[in-house]
C-alpha positions as CSV (number, residue, x, y, z in Angstrom):
1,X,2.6,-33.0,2.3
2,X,2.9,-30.5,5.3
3,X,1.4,-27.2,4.1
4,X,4.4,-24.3,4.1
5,X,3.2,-21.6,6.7
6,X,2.7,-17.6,6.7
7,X,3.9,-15.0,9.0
8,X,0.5,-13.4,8.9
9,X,-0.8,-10.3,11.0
10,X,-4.4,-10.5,9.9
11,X,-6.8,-10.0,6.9
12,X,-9.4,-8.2,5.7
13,X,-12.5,-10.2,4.0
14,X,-14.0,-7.1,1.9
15,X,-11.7,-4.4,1.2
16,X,-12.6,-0.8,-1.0
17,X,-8.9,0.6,-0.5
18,X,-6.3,-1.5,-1.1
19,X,-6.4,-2.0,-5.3
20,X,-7.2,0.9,-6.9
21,X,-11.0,0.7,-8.2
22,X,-11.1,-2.9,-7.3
23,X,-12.4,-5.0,-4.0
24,X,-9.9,-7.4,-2.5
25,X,-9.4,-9.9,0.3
26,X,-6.6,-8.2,1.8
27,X,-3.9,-10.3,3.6
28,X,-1.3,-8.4,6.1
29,X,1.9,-10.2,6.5
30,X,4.0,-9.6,9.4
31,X,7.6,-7.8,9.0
32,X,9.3,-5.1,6.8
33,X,13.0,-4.6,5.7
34,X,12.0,-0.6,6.1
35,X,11.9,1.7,9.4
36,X,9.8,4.4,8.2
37,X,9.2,6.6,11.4
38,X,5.6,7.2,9.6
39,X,4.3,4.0,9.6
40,X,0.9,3.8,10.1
41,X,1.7,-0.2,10.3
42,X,4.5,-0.2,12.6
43,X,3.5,-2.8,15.1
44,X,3.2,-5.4,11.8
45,X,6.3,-3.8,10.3
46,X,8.2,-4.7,13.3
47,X,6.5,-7.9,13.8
48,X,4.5,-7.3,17.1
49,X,1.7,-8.4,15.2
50,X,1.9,-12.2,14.1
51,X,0.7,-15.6,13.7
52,X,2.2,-18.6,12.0
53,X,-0.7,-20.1,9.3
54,X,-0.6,-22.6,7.3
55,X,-0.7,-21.2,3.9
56,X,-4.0,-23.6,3.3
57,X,-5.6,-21.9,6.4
58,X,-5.3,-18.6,4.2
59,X,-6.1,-20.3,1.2
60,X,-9.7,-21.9,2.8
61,X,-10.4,-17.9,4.2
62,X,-9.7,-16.3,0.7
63,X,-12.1,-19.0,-1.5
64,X,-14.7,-18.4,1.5
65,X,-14.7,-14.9,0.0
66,X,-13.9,-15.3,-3.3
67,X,-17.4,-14.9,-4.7
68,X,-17.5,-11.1,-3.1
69,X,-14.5,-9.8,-4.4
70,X,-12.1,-9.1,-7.4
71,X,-8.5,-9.7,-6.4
72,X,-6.5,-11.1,-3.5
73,X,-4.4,-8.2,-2.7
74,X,-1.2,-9.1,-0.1
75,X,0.4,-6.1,1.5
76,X,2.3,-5.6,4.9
77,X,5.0,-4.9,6.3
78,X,6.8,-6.5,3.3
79,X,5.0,-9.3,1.6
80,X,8.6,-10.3,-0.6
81,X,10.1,-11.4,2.3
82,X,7.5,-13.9,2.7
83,X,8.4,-15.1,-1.7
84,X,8.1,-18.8,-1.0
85,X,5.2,-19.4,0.8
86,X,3.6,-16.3,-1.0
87,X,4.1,-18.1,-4.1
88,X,2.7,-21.1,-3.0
89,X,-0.3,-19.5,-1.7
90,X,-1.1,-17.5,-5.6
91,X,-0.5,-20.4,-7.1
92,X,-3.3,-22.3,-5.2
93,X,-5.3,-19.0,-5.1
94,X,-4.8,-19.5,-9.1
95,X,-5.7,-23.1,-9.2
96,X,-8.9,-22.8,-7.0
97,X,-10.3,-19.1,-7.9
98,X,-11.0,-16.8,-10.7
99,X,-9.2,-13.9,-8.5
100,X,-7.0,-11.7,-9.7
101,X,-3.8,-11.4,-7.5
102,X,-2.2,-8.7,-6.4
103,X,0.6,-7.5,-4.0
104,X,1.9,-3.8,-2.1
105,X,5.8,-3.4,-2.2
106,X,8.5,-1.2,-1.1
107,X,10.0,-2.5,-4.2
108,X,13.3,-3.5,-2.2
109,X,13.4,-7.4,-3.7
110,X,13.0,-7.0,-7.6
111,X,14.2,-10.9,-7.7
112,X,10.8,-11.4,-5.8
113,X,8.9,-9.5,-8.1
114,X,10.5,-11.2,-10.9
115,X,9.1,-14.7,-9.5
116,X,6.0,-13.8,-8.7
117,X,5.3,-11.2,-12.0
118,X,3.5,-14.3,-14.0
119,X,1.2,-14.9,-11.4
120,X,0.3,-11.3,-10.8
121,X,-2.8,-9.1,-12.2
122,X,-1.5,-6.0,-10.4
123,X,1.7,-4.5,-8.3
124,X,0.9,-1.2,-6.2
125,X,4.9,0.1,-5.8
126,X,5.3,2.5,-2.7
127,X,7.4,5.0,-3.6
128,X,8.7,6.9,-1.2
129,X,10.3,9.6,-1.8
130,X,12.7,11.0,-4.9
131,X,14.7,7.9,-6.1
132,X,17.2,10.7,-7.3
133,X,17.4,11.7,-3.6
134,X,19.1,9.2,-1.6
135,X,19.2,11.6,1.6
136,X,15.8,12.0,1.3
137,X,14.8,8.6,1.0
138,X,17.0,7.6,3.9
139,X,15.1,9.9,6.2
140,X,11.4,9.0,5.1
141,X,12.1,4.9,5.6
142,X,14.9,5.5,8.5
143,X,17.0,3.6,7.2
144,X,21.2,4.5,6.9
145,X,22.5,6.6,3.9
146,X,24.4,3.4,2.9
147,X,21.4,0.8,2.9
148,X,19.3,3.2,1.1
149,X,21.6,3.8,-1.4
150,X,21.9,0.2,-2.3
151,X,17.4,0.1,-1.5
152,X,17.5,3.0,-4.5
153,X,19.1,0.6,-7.2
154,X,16.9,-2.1,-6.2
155,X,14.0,-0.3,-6.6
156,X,14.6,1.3,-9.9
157,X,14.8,-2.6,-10.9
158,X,11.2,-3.1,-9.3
159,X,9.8,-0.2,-11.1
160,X,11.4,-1.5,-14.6
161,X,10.7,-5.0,-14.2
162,X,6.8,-4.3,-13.2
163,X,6.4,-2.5,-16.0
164,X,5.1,-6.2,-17.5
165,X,2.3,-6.6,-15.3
166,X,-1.4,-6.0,-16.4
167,X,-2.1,-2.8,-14.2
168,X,0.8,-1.2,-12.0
169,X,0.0,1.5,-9.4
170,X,2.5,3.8,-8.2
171,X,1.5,5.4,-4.7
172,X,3.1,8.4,-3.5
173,X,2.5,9.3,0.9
174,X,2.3,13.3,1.5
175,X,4.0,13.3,4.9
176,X,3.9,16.9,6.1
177,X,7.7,17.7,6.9
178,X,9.5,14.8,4.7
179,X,7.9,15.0,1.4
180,X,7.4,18.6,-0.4
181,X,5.3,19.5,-3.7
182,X,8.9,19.7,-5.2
183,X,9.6,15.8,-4.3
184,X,6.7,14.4,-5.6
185,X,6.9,16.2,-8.9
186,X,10.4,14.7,-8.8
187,X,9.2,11.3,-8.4
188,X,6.3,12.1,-11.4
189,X,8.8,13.1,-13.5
190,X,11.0,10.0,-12.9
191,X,8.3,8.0,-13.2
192,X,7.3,9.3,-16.3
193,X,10.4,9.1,-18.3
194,X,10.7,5.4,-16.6
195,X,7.5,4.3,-18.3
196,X,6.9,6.1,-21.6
197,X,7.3,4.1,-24.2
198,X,8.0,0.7,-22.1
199,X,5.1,-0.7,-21.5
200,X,1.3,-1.2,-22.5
201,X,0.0,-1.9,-18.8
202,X,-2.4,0.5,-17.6
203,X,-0.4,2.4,-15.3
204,X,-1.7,4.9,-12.2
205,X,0.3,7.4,-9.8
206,X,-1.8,7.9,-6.4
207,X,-0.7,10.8,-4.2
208,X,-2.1,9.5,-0.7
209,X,-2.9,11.6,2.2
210,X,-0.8,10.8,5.3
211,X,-3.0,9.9,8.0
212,X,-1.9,9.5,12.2
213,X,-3.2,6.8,13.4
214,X,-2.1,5.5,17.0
215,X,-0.1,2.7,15.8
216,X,2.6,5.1,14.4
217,X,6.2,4.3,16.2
218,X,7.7,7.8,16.3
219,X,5.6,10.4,18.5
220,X,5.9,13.5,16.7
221,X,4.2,11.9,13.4
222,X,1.5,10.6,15.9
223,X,1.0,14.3,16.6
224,X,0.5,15.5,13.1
225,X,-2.2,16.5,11.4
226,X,-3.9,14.5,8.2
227,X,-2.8,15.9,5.5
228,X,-5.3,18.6,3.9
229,X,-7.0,17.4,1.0
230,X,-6.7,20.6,-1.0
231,X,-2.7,20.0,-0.7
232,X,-3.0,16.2,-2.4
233,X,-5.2,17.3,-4.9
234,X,-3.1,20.8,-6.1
235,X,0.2,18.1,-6.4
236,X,-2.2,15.8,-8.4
237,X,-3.2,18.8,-10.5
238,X,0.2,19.8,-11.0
239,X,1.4,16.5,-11.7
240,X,-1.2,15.9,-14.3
241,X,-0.2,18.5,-16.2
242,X,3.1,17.1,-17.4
243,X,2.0,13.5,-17.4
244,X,1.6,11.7,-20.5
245,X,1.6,7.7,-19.5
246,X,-0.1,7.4,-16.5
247,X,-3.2,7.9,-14.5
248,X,-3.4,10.9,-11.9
249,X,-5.3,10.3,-8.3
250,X,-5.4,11.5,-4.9
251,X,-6.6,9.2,-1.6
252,X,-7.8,11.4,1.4
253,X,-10.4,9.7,3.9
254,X,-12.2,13.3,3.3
255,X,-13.0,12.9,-0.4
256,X,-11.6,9.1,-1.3
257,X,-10.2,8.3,-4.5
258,X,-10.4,11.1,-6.8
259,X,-9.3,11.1,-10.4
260,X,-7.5,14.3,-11.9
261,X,-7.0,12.2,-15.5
């Protein structure tokens, strides 16, 4: 039987970064439903970056590396757009490994995450910006006021249906001019009142540092400065002072991951 391919813009063997406390074999696949003018991954949001694997290629580089790390983490772009083929690939990852599995979503295809959720060890949930704000949101993943509005719904599901999974991580991007202390309290509170009570996973909320690296589409994010570590960790601060069912951190390439509680 012909193996099903990837759209795949590269991987990394070892990884520190991409599961929270973890190391990972981390897979980039190619193209994203979102626009965010920010994107420090633009070139394999739009697709620039690609390469048509099998998914048995991918599977042969991820047991090379197996015995050096804990999970296979798959990020993007959007990795749910990729559901049958991704699939196939964690369930031969399953079969062949002792890996834990793990994906990165905008959270825009909770059917996908339904599918995959008994496979998976851990979902990391990019959450953009105040679900409660759909003018906000539109702006930080340039999308219309219509599509977002319908992206909003859809990821309220995401967040609700994850709730299942053995650790879920919540990460939060401070992008100096989109996102205020305000927002991300907003989205702290939202996410705490969505998970008390509703689930036993270990959860985590990690307010990340924005960071402007050359591959960022829109210029004037390309000209910004990092974000300032003392800024992430005063919004973690603040954020742990109300939370109640979930883990605080902030990400900075200054002081890495640091945990507030």
């Amino acid at each position: 039987m012909t193996s099903p391919y990837l759209i795949v813009a590269g991987w990394r063997e070892v990884s520190l970064v991409d599961v929270l406390e973890g190391v990972s074999f981390t897979l980039w696949l190619s193209y994203c439903n979102f626009r965010c003018p920010w994107c420090s991954n633009s070139k394999i949001a739009r697709g620039l970056l690609k390469k048509r694997l099998p998914v048995d290629r991918v599977v042969e580089a991820v047991k090379a590396a197996a015995s050096f790390v804990d999970y296979l983490h798959v990020t993007g772009g959007e990795p749910t757009l990729q559901l049958k083929p991704l699939k196939k690939l964690f369930l031969k990852i399953r079969e062949l490994t002792n890996l834990s599995l793990s994906i990165n979503t905008n959270g825009s295809n909770p059917l996908a995450v339904k599918e995959l959720l008994p496979l998976l060890d851990h979902i990391a949930i990019d959450i953009k910006a105040p679900l409660t704000d759909p003018y906000k949101y539109s702006n930080v993943i340039g999308l219309s006021l219509s599509e977002t509005k319908e992206y909003i719904s859809k990821i309220a599901e995401t967040v609700n249906v994850s709730l299942q999974v053995p650790f879920l991580e919540f990460r939060t991007t401070v992008v100096p001019g989109l996102l205020t202390v305000d927002d991300v309290l907003k989205i702290a509170d939202y996410l705490e009142k969505t998970v008390s009570k509703r689930t036993k996973s270990r959860v985590a909320f990690v307010i990340q540092q924005f960071i402007p690296y050359n591959g960022i589409l829109v210029e004037r994010y390309r000209k910004l400065k990092r974000t300032p570590p003392d800024i992430l960790k005063e919004i973690a601060v603040r954020v742990a002072e109300s939370a109640r069912s979930f883990e605080v951190y902030y990400r900075s390439l200054e002081e890495g991951v640091q945990k507030i509680k």
